[in-house]
GUMI-577513 format. One line per field, with one value per residue (C-alpha): residue number from 1; residue in one letter; x, y, z. Coordinates in Angstrom, 1 decimal. Example, Ala and Ser with C-alpha at 12.3 -4.5 7.8 and 13.67 -1.06 7.14 Angstrom:
2
resi (1  2)
resn (a  s)
xx (12.3  13.7)
yy (-4.5  -1.1)
zz (7.8  7.1)
***
This chain:
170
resi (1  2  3  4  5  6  7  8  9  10  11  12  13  14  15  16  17  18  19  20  21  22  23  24  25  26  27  28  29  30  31  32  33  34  35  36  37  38  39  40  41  42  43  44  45  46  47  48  49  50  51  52  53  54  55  56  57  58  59  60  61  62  63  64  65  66  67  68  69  70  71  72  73  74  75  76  77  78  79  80  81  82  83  84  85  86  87  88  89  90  91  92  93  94  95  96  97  98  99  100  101  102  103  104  105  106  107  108  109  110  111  112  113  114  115  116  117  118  119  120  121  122  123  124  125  126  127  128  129  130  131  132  133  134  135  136  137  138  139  140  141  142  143  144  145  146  147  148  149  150  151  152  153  154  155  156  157  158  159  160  161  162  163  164  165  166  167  168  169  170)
resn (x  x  x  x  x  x  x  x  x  x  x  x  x  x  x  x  x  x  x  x  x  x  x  x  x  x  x  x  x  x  x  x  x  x  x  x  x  x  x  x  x  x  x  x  x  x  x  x  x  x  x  x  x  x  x  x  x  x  x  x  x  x  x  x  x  x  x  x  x  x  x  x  x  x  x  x  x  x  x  x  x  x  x  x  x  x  x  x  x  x  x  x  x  x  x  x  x  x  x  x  x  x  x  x  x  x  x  x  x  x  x  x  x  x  x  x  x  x  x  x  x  x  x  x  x  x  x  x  x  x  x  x  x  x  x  x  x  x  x  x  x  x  x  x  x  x  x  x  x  x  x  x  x  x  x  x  x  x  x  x  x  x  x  x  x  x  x  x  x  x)
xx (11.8  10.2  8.9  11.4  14.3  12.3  12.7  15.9  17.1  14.9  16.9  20.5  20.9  21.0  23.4  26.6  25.4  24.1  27.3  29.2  27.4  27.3  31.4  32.4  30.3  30.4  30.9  27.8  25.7  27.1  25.6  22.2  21.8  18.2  19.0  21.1  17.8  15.9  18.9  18.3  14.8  15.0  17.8  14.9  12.5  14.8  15.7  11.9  11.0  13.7  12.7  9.5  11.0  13.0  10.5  8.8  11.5  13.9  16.7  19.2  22.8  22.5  20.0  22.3  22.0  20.0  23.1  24.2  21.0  22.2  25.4  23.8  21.5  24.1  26.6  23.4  22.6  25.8  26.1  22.9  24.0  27.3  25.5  23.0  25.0  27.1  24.2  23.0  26.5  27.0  23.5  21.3  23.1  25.8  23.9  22.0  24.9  24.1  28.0  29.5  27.0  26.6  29.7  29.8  26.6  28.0  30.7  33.0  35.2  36.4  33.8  36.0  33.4  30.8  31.6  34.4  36.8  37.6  36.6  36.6  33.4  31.5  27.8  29.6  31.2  27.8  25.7  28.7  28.1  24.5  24.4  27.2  24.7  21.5  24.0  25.0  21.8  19.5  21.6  19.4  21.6  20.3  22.0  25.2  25.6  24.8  27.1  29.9  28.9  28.7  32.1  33.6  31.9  32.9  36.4  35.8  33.6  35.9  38.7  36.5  34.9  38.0  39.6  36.9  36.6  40.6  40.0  37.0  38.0  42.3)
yy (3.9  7.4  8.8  11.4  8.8  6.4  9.8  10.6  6.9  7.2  10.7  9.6  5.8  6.4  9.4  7.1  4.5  7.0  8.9  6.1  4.9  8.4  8.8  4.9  5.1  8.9  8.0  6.0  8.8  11.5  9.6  9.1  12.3  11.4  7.6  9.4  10.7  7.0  5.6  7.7  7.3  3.9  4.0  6.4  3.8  1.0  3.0  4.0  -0.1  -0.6  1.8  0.5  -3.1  -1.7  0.5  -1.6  -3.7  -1.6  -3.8  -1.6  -2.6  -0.9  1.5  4.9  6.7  9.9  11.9  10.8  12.9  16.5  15.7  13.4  15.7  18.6  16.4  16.2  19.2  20.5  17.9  19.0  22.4  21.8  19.3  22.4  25.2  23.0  22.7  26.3  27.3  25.2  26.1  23.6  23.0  21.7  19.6  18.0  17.0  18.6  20.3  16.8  15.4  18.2  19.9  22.4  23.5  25.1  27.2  24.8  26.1  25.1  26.8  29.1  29.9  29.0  25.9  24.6  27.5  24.8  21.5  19.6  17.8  19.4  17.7  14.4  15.6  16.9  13.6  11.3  13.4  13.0  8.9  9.2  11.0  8.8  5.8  6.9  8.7  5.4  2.4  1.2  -1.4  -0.1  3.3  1.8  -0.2  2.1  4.5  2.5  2.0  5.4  5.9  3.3  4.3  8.4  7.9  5.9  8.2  11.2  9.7  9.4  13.1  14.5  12.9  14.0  17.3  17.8  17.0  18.9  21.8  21.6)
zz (29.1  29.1  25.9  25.9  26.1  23.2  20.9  21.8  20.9  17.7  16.6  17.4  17.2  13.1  12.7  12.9  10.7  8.2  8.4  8.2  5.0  3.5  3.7  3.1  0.1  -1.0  -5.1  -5.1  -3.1  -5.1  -8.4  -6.6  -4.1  -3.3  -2.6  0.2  2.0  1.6  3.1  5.9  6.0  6.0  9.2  11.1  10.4  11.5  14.9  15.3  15.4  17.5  19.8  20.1  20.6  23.7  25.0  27.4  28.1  30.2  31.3  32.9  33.6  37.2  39.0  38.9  42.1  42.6  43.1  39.1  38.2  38.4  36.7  33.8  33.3  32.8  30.4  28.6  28.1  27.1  24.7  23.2  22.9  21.6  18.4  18.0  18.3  15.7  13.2  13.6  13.1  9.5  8.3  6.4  3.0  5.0  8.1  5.5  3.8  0.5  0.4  0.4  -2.2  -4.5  -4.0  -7.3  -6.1  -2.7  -1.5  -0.4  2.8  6.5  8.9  11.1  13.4  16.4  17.9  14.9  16.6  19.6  17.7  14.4  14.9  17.5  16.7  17.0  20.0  21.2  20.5  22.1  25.2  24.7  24.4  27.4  29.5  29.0  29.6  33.0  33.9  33.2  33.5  30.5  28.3  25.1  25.9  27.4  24.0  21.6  23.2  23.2  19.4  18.6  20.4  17.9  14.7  14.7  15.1  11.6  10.4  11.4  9.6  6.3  6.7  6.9  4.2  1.7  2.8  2.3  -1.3  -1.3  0.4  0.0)
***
């Protein structure tokens, strides 16, 4: 595996795990804010070890074909885009989740604008078409998997976001 596809792995093998975590548990993180930020640490670190487990050991489920390139490479992109353009759009209070754990200390309202115009959750959106990209594009299992994981775990954590921000928001 290429060191650009070990730090790829490394930044979004965590972010449904941690949102997960964040939303099942939100009273708990709201009580202990900086807890939130070791739990994520401590996810990083997990995914970093991992990484470094898989790194060398590349089993793929198939070889993709040369012509899969253009078009992997493309989803990617877009699905890069999409989660960026989604963070830059939502500003850092919000991407680092400071809004849903300190609530009274932000202005709390829907974002009406950039990417949230056509979607909900477009950095969820955005990493899905990531993992989906690196799965077809390499073959390698550990993409393949997590993808399929990730594709399981937003739906939940979807369903758990948007329940706390209709209370939070109305």
């Amino acid at each position: 595996m290429s060191p650009l596809h070990t730090a790829v792995l490394i930044f979004l093998l965590p972010i449904p795990f941690f949102h997960l975590l964040l939303h099942a548990f939100l009273p708990f993180w709201r009580r202990h804010p900086l807890l939130t930020y070791a739990m994520g640490a401590v996810l990083w670190i997990a995914a970093a070890v991992l990484a470094a487990l898989v790194r060398d050991a590349t089993w793929q489920i198939y070889s993709p074909p040369s012509w899969l390139a253009a078009p992997s490479i493309s989803i990617g992109a877009i699905g890069a885009f999409l989660a960026t353009w989604s963070i830059a759009t939502i500003g850092p209070r919000r991407f680092l989740v400071w809004a849903v754990l300190k609530p009274e200390n932000t202005e709390q309202k829907y974002i009406p604008s950039g990417p949230f115009r056509f979607l909900s959750h477009p950095a969820y959106t955005g990493y899905l078409l990531v993992w989906f990209a690196l799965a077809i594009g390499t073959g390698y299992v550990v993409f393949v998997v997590s993808c399929v994981l990730a594709a399981m775990l937003f739906p939940i954590v979807v369903r758990l976001e948007n329940n706390e921000l209709h209370e939070r928001v109305g």
